[in-house]
N, C-alpha and C positions, 0 to 999 in steps of 0.2 A: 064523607068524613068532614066534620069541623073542622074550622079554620083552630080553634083552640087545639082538639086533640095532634095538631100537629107541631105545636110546639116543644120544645124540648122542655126538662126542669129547668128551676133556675141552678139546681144545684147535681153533683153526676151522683147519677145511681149509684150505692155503694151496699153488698150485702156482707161482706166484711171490713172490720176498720185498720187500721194501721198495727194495733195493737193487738191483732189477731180477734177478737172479740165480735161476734156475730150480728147484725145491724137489720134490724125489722122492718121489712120492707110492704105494703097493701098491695103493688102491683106483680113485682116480681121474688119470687122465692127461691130462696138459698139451693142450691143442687145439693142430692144427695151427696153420704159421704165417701161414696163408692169412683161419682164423678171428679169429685173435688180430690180423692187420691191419685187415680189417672192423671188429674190436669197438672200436680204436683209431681209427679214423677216428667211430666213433657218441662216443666219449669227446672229441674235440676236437668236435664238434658240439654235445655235450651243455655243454660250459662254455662255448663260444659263447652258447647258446642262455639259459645260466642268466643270463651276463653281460649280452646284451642286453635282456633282460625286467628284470635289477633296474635300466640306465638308465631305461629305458621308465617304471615306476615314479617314479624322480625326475623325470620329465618331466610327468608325470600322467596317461600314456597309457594303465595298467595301474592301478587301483585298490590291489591288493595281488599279494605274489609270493612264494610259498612257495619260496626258492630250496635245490635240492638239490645245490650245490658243493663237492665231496668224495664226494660219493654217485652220481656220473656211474658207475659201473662197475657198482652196481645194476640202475639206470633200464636200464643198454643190453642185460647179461646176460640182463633178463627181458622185452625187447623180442625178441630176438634167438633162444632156445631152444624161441621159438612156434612151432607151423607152422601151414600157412594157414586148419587150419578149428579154432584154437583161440582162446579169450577171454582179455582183459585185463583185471583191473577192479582200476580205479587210487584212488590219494587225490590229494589236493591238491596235494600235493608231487611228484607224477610227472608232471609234463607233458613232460619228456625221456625217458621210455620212451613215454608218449602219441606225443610227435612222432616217436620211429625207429620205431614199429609203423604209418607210413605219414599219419596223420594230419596235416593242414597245422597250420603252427607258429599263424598267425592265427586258424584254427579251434580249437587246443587250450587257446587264452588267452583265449576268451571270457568262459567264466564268473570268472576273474580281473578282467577290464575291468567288470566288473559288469553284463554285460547278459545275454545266454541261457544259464541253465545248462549247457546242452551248445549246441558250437557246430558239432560235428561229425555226419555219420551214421553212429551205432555198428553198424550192421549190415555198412553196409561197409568198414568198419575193425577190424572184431572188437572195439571198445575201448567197455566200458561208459561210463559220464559220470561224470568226475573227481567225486570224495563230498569232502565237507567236514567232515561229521560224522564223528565215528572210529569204527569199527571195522562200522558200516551196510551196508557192498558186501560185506564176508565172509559175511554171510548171503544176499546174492544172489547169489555166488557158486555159492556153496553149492546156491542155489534155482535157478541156471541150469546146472549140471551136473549136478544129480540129473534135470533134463529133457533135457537132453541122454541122459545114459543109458536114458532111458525109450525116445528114438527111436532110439537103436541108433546116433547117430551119433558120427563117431570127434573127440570132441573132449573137449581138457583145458582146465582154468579153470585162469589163475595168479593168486592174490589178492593183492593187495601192500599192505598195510599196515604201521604206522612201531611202534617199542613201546609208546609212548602208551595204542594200540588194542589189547595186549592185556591190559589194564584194566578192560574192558570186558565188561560181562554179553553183549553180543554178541559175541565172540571166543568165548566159551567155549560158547556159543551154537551157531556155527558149527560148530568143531570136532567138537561131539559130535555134532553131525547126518552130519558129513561122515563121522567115523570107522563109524559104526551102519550107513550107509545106505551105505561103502564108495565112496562120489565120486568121482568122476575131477579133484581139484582140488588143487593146489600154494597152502600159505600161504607168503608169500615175506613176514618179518617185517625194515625195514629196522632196527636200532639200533642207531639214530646218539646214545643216552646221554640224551637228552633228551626226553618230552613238553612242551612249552614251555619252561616255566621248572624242569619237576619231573625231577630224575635217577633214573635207573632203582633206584639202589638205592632208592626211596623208592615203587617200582611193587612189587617182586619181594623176595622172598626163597631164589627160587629159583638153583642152579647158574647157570644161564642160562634165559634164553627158549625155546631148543629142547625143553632137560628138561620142558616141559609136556608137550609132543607123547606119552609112555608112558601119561599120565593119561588119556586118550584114547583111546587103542585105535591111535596111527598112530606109522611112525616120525619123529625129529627129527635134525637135522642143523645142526652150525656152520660159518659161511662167513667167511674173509676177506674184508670184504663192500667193500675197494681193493683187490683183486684180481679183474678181470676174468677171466679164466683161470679160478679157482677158484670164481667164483660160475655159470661156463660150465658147469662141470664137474657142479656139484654139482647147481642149477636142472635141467640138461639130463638126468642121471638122474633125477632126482623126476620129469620132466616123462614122459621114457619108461615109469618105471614105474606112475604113472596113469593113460597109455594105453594098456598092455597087463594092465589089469583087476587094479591090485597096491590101490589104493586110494590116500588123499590122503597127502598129509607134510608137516613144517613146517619149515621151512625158515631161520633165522635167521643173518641177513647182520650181520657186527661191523661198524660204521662209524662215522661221525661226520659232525656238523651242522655244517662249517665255517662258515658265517654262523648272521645272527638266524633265529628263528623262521620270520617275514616283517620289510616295512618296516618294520612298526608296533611290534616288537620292542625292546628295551633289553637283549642280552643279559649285556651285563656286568653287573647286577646278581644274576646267579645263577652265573657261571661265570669262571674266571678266564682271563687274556688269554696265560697259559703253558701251561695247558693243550690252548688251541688251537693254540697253536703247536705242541705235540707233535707235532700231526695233520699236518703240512704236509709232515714228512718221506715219509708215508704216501699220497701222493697218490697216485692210482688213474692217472692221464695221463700224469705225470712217470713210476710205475713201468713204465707196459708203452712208452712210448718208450723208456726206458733198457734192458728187453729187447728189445725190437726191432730196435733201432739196433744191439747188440751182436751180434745173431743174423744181422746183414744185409738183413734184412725188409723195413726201413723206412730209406731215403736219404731225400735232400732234395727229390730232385722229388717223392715221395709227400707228403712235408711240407707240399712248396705247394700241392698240388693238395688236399690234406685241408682245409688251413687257408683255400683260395679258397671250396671248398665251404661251408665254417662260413659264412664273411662272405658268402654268396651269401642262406642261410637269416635271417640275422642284419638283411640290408638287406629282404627280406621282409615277414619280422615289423614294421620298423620302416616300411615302406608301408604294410602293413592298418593296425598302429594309429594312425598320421598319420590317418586316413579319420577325422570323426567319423559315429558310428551313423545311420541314419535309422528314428526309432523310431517307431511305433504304438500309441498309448496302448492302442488293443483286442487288441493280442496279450495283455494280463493276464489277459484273459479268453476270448483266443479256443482255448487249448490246454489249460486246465484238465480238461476232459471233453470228449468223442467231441462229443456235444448238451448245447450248454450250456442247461441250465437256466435256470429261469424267476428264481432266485434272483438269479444269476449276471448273466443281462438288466438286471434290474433296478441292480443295481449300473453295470453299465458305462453302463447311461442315467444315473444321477445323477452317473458321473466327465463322460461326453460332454457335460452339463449345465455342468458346473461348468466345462471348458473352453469350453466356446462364451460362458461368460459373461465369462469369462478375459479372453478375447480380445477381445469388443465394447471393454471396457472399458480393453483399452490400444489401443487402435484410435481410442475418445473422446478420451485424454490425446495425440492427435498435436497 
């Protein structure tokens, strides 16, 4: 491959505009209208799904909630260009690609509720356990493709981390393993302009985020990252040319953070309340309704039926988390190692201790 062909545009792929309006592309082509209603129906789920986790939160049901609203055309693009024998391995912020790759909405908020890191079986969902630390699962990514490639089996890893994460000694970690050792894996980078409170210009000096991808050995690519279509587009080549022995790519999605961080957020001390607004024109849901609806794609019975679906998954969520937990003090200890150790024993006798004492003693105060 050319050092050229590995550069990114200067400008992100876009096969629809803002205005809903279809945008002619030489290299990549608009998906059909069949795809583009699928990916629409996962975009009204997806800001269901955001909207009812952040109640959930003000209710206390959910501890905290990284919500991704605005970033809904991401999350579904890179649920969507998987097929059945490839990996996901998500961050904190993707629990609506977690939920349209099959995974129940109650199972994907676990570790948000604050109780079991992963609440799903990733084996049978292909979907690794949402990471909280940045940029950690691209090396396992990394570390689960390259064994995949070992057995000859036909699978891609798509890695999804935010910009934040490639700040990170492990980002660049990743990539050069990936590039060296030729991996069958997709970095799928969301930026949406923000690691919390810090703006990108204050990460990078670079063009963009994709321009890393030459430093590497792999190519890079920019994505209208509210453009569902184009992130279809571009995800879905990276994703084929992985699987037919081309090697990894990076992949940077242009978006935006329309909310805080999480709850626990203040984001108007670092950003201003116009510049969000910009973004609203830009909506990823608002645009591919407006081509759809033009195209004839999408009437109003598809409407209700999309938006019954959403509130079907949204009453869901909000019965698992209604439930409270029934917890076990010794699971702390029962899944740390295969055989727990004598260490390990010893501990969970002195918590078993301390609760049995617990308990006599407000058993006394009756």
């Amino acid at each position: 491959m050319q050092h050229t062909d590995m550069l990114p545009r200067d400008t992100a792929v876009q096969l629809i505009d803002q205005n809903g309006a279809p945008v002619a592309d030489e290299q990549y082509a608009l998906p059909e209208a069949d795809v583009l209603l699928q990916a629409y129906r996962g975009l009204v789920e997806g800001r269901r799904i955001n909207d009812q986790a952040g109640a959930l939160v003000r209710q206390g049901r959910l501890a905290v909630y990284p919500s991704s609203h605005g970033q809904e055309a991401c999350q579904v693009g890179a649920s969507m260009v998987l097929g059945d024998a490839d990996w996901l391995f998500p961050t904190y912020r993707d629990s609506v690609a977690v939920i349209a790759r099959g995974v129940e909405p109650a199972d994907a908020l676990v570790l948000l509720k604050g109780d079991w890191h992963s609440g799903y079986d990733v084996r049978a969902h292909r979907v690794a356990p949402q990471t909280t630390p940045l940029a950690t699962q691209l090396l396992h990514a990394v570390g689960f493709a390259q064994a995949a490639k070992h057995r000859g089996e036909d699978t891609v890893v798509l890695a999804l981390c935010g910009d934040g994460a490639t700040s990170e000694g492990d980002f660049h970690e990743a990539m050069n393993f990936a590039a060296v050792f030729h991996v069958p894996v997709v970095f799928f980078v969301q930026n949406n302009e923000f690691a919390i409170s810090v703006p990108l210009s204050r990460q990078t000096a670079a063009p963009s985020l994709a321009h890393k991808a030459i430093g590497y050995g792999m190519p890079g690519q920019r994505v209208d990252g509210n453009d569902v279509a184009a992130v279809l587009a571009v995800l879905g080549e990276a994703i084929s040319r992985a699987r037919d022995g081309g090697g990894p790519s990076l992949i940077e999605a242009h978006t935006y953070r329309m909310q805080a961080h999480t709850n626990a957020d203040d984001d108007t001390r670092y950003r201003e309340r116009a510049e969000v607004q910009e973004w609203v024109a830009r909506d990823p849901l608002q645009r591919l309704r407006t081509h759809l609806t033009a195209t004839g794609a999408l009437d109003a019975e598809a409407e209700e039926r999309f938006a019954a679906g959403a509130e079907e998954i949204a009453a869901a969520m909000r019965a698992a988390l209604n439930t409270d937990a029934d917890l076990d003090p010794e699971d702390l200890f029962r899944f740390v190692t295969e055989t727990r150790s004598s260490q390990l024993e010893e501990q969970w006798q002195l918590l078993r201790d301390e609760i049995e004492r617990s308990q006599l003693e407000t058993e006394g105060h009756r």
